[in-house]
C-alpha angles and dihedrals in degrees: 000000000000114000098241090315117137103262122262095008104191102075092196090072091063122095094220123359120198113204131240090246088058118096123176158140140233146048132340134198130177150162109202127016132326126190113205104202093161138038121311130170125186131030146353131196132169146121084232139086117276110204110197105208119230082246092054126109106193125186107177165111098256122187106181142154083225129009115191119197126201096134138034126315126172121174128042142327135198114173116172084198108039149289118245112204115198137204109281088016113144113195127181099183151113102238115200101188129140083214122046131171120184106191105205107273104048125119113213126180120179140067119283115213104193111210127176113263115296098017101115 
């Protein structure tokens, strides 16, 4: 894991990046890696791996491989790989993951339901 670094720091590495002036809703679908900088509200689906920016406010019903949390989610998350919750981090969500990793800092409120991977 990174030591209190934004996660996934070279951009260039991430399949779609959505900057932190941008502010939408909808529905999201996706194959690789997005990174979400700005403002979204509504779902979230892919087999990838979703990185929420420090920046990021999410409210919304995510279905991911990964989900990687440096900013705000509220909702709901259901990842069949795992959820990454960084330092700083604040989470208000039910989190359904057969994999999940709190860094120290994070403030996390919600239940957790661990599955075996791809149960979800």
């Amino acid at each position: 894991m990174t030591e209190n670094n934004e996660i996934v720091e070279d951009e260039n590495k991430i399949g779609t990046v959505i900057a932190d002036d941008i502010e939408f809703r909808g529905k999201i679908l996706f194959k690789n890696s997005l990174k979400i900088k700005g403002i979204f509200e509504g779902q979230i689906e892919t087999d990838g791996h979703l990185i929420v920016g420090q920046e990021a406010n999410v409210s919304s019903e995510i279905k991911a491989g990964i989900v990687s949390v440096n900013g705000e989610v509220s909702g709901s998350i259901k990842a069949n790989k795992s959820i990454e919750l960084f330092n700083n981090s604040k989470i208000n969500c039910d989190l359904v993951t057969p994999d999940l990793y709190i860094e120290k800092g994070c403030m996390f409120n919600g239940t957790c339901i661990m599955k075996t991977k791809n149960a979800t």
